[in-house]
KOLLOLO-98173 format. One record per residue (C-alpha): z, y, x; residue number from 1. Coordinates in steps of 0.1 Angstrom, whole numbers. Layout:
% residues N
z;y;x;resi
Z;Y;X;NUM
...
END
This chain:
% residues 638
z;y;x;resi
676;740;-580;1
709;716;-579;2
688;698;-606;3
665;690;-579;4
691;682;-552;5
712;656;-579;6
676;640;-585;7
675;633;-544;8
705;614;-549;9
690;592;-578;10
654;590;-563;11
671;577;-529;12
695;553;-547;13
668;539;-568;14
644;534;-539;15
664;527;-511;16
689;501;-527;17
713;486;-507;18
705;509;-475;19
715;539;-497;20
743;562;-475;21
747;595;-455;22
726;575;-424;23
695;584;-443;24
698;621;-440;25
689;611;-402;26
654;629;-392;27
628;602;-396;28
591;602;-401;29
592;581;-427;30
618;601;-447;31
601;639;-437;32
585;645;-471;33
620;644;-496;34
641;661;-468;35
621;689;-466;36
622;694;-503;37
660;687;-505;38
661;714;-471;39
642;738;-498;40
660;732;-528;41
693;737;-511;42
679;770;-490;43
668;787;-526;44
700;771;-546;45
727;787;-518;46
704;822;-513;47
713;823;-554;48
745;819;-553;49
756;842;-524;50
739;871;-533;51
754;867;-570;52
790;861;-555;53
781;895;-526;54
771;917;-558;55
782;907;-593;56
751;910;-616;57
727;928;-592;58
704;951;-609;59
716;934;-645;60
683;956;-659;61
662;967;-638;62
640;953;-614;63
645;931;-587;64
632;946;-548;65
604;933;-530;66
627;909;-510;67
629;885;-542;68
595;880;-539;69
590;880;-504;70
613;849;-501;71
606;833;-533;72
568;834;-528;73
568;821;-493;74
590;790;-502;75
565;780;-528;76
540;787;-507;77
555;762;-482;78
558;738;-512;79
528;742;-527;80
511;736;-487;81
535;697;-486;82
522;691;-521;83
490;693;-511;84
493;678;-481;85
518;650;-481;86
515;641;-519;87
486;616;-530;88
459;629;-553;89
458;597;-565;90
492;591;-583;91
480;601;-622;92
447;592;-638;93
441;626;-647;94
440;640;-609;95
420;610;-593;96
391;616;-617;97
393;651;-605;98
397;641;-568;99
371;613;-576;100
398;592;-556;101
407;554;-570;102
439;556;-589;103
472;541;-571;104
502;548;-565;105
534;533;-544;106
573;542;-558;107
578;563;-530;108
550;586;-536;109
562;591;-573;110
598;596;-565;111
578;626;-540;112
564;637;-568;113
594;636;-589;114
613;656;-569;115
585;684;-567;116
576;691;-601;117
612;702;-610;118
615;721;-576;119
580;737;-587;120
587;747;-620;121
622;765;-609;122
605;788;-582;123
576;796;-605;124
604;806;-635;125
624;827;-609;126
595;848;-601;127
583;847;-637;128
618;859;-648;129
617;891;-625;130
652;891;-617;131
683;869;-598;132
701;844;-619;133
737;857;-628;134
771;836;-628;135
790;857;-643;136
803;857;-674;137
802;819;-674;138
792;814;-708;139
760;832;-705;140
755;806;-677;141
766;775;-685;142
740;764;-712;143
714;774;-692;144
725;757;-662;145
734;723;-679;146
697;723;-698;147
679;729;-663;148
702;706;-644;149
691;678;-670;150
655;686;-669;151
654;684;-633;152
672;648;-636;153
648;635;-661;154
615;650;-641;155
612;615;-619;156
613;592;-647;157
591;613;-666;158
566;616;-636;159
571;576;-632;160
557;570;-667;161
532;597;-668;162
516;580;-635;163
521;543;-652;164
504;556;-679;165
465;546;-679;166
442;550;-717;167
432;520;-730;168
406;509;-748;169
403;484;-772;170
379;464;-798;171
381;433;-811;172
366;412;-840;173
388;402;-871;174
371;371;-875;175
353;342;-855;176
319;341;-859;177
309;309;-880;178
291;294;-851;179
281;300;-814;180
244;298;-803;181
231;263;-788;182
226;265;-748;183
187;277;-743;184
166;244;-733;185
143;266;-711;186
138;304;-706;187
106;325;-701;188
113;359;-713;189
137;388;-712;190
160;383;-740;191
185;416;-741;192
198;441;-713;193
234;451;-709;194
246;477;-690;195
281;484;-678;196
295;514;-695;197
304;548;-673;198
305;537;-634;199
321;505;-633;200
303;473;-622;201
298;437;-631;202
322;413;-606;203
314;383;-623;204
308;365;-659;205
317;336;-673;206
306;314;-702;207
327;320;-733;208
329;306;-766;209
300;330;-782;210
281;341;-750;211
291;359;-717;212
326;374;-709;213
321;400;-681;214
344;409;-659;215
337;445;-648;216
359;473;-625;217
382;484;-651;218
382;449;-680;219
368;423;-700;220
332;428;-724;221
326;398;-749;222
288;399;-757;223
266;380;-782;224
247;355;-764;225
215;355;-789;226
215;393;-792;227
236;408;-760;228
257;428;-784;229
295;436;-776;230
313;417;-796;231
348;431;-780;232
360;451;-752;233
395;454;-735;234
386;481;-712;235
416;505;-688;236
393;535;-679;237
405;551;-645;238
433;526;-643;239
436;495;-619;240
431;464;-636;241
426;424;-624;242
412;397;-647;243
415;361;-645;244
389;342;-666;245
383;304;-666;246
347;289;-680;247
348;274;-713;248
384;285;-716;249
395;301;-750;250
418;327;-734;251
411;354;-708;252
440;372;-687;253
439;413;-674;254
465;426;-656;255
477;463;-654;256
492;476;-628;257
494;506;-608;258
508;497;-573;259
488;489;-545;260
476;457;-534;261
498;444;-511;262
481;428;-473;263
454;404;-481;264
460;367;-483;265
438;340;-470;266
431;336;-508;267
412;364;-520;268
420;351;-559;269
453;359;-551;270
450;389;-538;271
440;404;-573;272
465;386;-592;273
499;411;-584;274
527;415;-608;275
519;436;-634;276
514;441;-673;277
495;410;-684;278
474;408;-716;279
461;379;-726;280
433;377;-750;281
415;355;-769;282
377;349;-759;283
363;347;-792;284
373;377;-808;285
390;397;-781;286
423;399;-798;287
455;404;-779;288
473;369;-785;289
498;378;-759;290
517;402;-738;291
544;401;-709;292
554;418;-674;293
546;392;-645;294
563;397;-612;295
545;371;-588;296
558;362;-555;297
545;367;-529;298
522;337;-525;299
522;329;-487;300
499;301;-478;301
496;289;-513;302
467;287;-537;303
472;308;-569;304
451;301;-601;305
456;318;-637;306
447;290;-664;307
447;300;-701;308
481;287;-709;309
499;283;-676;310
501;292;-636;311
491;265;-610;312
501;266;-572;313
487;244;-549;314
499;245;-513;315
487;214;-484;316
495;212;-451;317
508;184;-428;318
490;157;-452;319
509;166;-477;320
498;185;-509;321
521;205;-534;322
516;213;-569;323
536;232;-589;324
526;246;-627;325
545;271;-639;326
544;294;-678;327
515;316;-677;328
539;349;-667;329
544;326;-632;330
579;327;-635;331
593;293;-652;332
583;261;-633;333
568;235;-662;334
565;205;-635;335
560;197;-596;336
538;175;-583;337
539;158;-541;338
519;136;-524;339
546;131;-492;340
536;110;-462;341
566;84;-466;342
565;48;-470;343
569;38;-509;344
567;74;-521;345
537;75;-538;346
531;34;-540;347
549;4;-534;348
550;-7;-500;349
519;22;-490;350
521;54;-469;351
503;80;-489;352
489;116;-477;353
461;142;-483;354
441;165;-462;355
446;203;-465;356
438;208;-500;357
419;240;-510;358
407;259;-543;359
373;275;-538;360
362;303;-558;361
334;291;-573;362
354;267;-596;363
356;236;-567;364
381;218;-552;365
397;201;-514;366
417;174;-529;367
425;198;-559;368
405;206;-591;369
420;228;-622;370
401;223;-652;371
408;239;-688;372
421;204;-701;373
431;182;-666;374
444;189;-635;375
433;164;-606;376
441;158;-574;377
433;136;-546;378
449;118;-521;379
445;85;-497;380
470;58;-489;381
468;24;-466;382
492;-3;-461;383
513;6;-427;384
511;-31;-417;385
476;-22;-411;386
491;1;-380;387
507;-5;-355;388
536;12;-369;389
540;40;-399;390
540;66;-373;391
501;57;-366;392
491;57;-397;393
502;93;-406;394
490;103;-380;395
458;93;-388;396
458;107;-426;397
434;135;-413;398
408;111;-402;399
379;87;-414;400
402;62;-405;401
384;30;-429;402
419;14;-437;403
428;42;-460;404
414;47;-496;405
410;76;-520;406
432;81;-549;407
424;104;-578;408
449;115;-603;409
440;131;-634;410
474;151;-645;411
481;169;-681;412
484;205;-672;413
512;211;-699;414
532;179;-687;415
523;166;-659;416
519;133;-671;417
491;110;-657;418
461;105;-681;419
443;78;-659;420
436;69;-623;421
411;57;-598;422
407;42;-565;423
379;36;-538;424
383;20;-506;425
378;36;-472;426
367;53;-452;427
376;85;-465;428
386;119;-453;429
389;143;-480;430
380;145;-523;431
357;175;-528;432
359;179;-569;433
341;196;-590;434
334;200;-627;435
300;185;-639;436
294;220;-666;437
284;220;-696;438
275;189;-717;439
234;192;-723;440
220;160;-725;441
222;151;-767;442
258;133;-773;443
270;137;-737;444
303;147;-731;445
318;168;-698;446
323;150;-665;447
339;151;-627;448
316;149;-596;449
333;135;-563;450
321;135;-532;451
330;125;-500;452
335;88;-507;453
309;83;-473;454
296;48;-486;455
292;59;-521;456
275;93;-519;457
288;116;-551;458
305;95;-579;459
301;112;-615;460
330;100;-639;461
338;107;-674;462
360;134;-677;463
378;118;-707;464
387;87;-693;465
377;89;-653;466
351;59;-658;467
317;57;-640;468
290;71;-653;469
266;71;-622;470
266;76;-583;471
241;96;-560;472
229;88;-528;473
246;103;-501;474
229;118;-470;475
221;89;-453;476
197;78;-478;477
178;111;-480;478
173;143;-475;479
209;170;-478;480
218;164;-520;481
240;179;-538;482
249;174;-575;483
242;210;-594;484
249;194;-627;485
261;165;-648;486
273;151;-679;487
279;114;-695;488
239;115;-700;489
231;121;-664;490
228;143;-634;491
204;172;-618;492
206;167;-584;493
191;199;-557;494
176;189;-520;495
163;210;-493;496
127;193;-480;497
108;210;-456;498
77;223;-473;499
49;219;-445;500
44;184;-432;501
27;201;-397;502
60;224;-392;503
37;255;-384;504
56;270;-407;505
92;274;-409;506
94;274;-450;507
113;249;-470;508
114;238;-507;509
143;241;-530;510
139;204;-552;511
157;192;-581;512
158;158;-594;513
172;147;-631;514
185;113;-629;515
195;91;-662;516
226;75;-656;517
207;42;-645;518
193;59;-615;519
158;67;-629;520
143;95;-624;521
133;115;-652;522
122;149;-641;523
113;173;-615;524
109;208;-605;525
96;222;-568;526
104;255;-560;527
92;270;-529;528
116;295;-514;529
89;310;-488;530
65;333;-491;531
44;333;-527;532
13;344;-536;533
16;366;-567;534
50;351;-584;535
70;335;-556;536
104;353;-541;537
94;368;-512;538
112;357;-477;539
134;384;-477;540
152;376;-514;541
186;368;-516;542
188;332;-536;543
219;326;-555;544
231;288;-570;545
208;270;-594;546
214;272;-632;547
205;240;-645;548
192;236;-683;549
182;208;-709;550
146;214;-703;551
142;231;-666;552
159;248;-640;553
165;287;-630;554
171;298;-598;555
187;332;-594;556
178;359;-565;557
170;394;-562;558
145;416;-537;559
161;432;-511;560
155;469;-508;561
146;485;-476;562
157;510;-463;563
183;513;-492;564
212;488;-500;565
200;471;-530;566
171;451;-551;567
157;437;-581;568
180;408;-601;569
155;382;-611;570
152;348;-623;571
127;318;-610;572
120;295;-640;573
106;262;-645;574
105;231;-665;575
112;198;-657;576
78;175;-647;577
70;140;-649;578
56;142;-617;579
62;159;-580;580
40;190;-578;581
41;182;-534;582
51;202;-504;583
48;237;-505;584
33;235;-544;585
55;247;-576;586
58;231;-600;587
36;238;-632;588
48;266;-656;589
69;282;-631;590
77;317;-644;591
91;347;-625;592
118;371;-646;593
124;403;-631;594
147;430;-638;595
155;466;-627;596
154;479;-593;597
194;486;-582;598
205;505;-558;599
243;506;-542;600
266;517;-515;601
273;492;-489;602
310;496;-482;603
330;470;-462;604
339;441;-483;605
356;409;-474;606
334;375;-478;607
341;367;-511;608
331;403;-520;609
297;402;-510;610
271;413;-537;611
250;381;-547;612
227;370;-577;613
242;352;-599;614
228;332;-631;615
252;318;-659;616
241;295;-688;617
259;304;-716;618
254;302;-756;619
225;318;-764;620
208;325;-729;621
210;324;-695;622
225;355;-680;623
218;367;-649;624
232;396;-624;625
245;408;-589;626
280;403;-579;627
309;433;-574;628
279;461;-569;629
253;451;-599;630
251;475;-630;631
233;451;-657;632
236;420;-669;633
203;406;-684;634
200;378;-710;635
169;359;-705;636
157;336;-735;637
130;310;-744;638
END
């Protein structure tokens, strides 16, 4: 019992910090759970010690009276009523699978629990025991005393680690395979079927070195891309785990933690990446090549990204944009990088700015674009005797004003130091960047689409060197395009046309153009996204981005279920043809790949959390699967 009321002390001191003192023992909402039990402890600590100092030794034989457990039994029943009621069920792994409750827990609520368990245990031994304590003579007492004082005193960090503690498991390969699968040039049949193991779900994969790396609720799977076999797991069963994972990259990140999340961020990225335990492992074989505690700040109005080797920040606002990579536990800063609005800053005799730069989650940029190997950003500057005065021309840094031009900057993410450099004139508002994917055409090598260079439509560069490869057509000259894919050998590029020349019907065609770099084209695919006699998606199907491969293109989407939350994760398939198929037609050889029915709870979910189908081309087959809620992932082959 004075164990329990020394441990108050400690818990407070360790929690409260510098607002430790007598003013806490003030009646407060907030502080009603550990005063009650320090009111208890005290209570059943001073009842001891009067009756013993009233009637030395009491009954040293026999049998206590009824009174003993009268009191004694209604105090724990008052105790064990708070526990049940004030304590989370949620604090150890062990009691939320019970509870079937999501595992969490805040410092307060385990200092709570700290200072119950000892408080517990004493009442239970006193009515197990059958008898008061005595304090006389003192050496039959003082052993005993110290030992339970010290138990008491070492209950909250033993209830601390025992809720920190989460099982983990873990398999890895020894060696690298020799070689990784080639990418599929077309797919037409089911390949292999994963499932996610227990009740967790898939949130996303990505293409690793050998084949998928799926992100589900509680890790990281590395499968086989030919066969869909596990080739390693780091999995935290029960626990609360985040994972960062970068396409192509050689390292993967998950972070253990047990707090809650803190108030969400504009960022939703962010959001998951708290400070916590951080393993880092490596992609190919799932070995641990790292581990360290990360405490990240909080991080405001920034964007936060987790590359394999380092931290980046981005933060833009008031044309201006700030970059900042730091060490991959986000603690030491490796190099700043500032576009400022002041004369001579950024160039010689130029005023220099950037729109509000912004990271997207699906690997795109705003003036920003983190790649495994480059960091780039973008940014605009004019000559201020092109203004009326410097004032003017920042002002209009936020604008289509034509006497600014784009600037891109490819940076070295370990250095900072420039690798090369490009400029277009005006007018120009903002960069959008974003990485070409993977190399497919024979002896290509990776590139970097731009857009929003108004006269020049999308410009692809070389991602080695920033040189042109090829330009599309912007808007003007067509119908809405956007690049889906590109490499040094050329470019897929996706349109929207309207699929019924006489408009009586509202449908529309999905149409994708492969380009060479001179402009030709050199392939086509059609895919109506109405209504389909026999193999099209229905109207109702949820369409996710285009997968684009050597030889065709797969289009992911899945059947909605009615009345339940849910449908069936399927792929639309086709191969590149000479020649336009026409409004409203497929093209030729289209194939439809269908999975199994899934069904899920709907419950609220921010933007970035809503379930969609999803296709990834990785070594060995396209993958293909639903966002946050889906159970499988399926690998679908040639």
């Amino acid at each position: 019992m004075l164990g329990t009321v020394l441990s108050v002390v400690f818990v407070l001191r360790r929690l409260e910090g510098d607002d430790f003192g007598i003013g806490l023992l003030a009646l407060a909402p907030s502080r009603g759970v550990w005063q009650l039990l320090l009111v208890m402890a005290v209570i059943v600590a001073a009842t001891m010690f009067v009756r013993d100092w009233d009637r030395l030794n009491p009954d040293p034989d026999g049998r206590v009276n009824s009174t003993f457990f009268v009191f004694l039994g209604t105090v724990l029943a008052i105790l064990l009523f708070v526990m049940w009621i004030e304590l989370p069920r949620a604090s150890f792994t062990f009691t939320a699978r019970v509870f079937d409750e999501p595992y969490g827990v805040s410092p307060d609520e385990v200092g709570h629990w700290g200072l119950s368990v000892p408080l517990l245990v004493g009442i239970v031994l006193l009515l197990a025991s059958r008898r008061w304590p005595r304090t006389s003579p003192w050496k039959w007492w003082t052993v005993p005393f110290a030992v339970g004082t010290a138990l008491a005193l070492l209950a909250d960090p033993a209830v601390r680690a025992l809720s920190e503690y989460v099982p983990t498991e873990h398999a890895f390969l020894v060696r690298v395979p020799a070689e990784s699968a080639p990418y599929p040039g077309s797919v037409s049949q089911p390949g292999w079927e994963w499932q996610a193991p227990g009740e967790t779900t898939v949130l996303r994969v990505e293409r690793g070195p050998q084949g998928p790396v799926i992100a589900i609720t509680d890790g990281l799977v590395g499968l086989d891309g030919r066969t869909g076999e596990e080739l390693w797991s780091y999995r935290r069963p029960s626990g609360s785990v985040s994972t960062a994972v970068q396409a192509g990259a050689d390292r993967a990140h998950v972070v253990l933690y047990s707090e809650p999340a803190s108030p969400r961020s504009r960022d939703a990225v962010a959001d998951s990446l708290r400070s916590g335990r951080v393993i880092v492992l490596d992609t190919a074989t799932g070995e641990v090549v790292e581990e360290f505690d990360r405490a990240l700040e909080d991080p405001g109005d920034s964007f936060v990204r987790v590359l394999p080797e380092h931290t980046a920040w981005v933060r833009g606002r008031n044309s201006s944009l700030h970059l900042e990579v730091r060490g991959v536990n986000g603690e030491e800063s490796l190099w700043r990088f500032s576009v400022p609005t002041g004369k001579d800053d950024m160039e010689e005799g130029m005023v220099c700015g950037a729109e509000r730069a912004e990271l997207y989650t699906d690997g795109s940029g705003r003036n920003v674009l983190l790649r495994v190997d480059q960091i780039l950003v973008g940014y605009k500057c004019a000559d201020p005797d092109d203004f009326d005065d410097e004032w003017q021309a920042q002002e209009l840094l936020d604008t289509r004003d034509e006497r600014f031009s784009a600037r891109l900057l490819s940076l070295d993410p370990r250095t900072g130091a420039q690798n090369w450099h490009r400029a277009w004139d005006g007018p120009v508002r903002a960069l959008y960047l974003d990485d070409g994917g993977p190399a497919l055409n024979e002896g290509a090598g990776p590139v970097i689409t731009v857009a929003g260079l108004s006269d020049q439509g999308t410009v692809v560069l070389d991602a080695a060197d920033g040189s042109d490869v090829m330009a599309v057509a912007g808007e003007e000259e067509g119908p809405s395009r956007s690049v889906v894919h590109a490499d040094t050998g050329g470019a897929v590029v996706s349109a929207s046309e309207e699929a019924w020349v006489d408009q009586e019907r509202e449908d529309w065609d999905q149409v994708f153009h492969r380009f060479d770099t001179s402009g030709e084209v050199s392939g086509v695919v059609r895919l109506p996204a109405g209504e389909w006699a026999g193999e099209r998606p229905s109207a109702s199907a949820y369409r996710g981005p285009a997968v684009v491969l050597a030889g065709g293109v797969a289009l992911p989407f899945r059947d909605a279920a009615d009345p339940d939350p849910g449908g069936t994760p399927s792929l639309l398939a086709a191969p590149f043809k000479d020649t336009d198929s026409g409004p409203g037609q497929a093209t030729g050889g289209a194939s439809l790949l269908a999975g199994v029915a899934e069904h899920w709870e709907e419950p609220e979910r921010g933007f970035e959390e809503e379930p969609r189908p999803t296709a990834v081309l990785v070594p060995g087959a396209v993958v293909s699967y639903t966002t946050h809620v889906g159970e499988r992932v399926y690998g679908w082959q040639p």
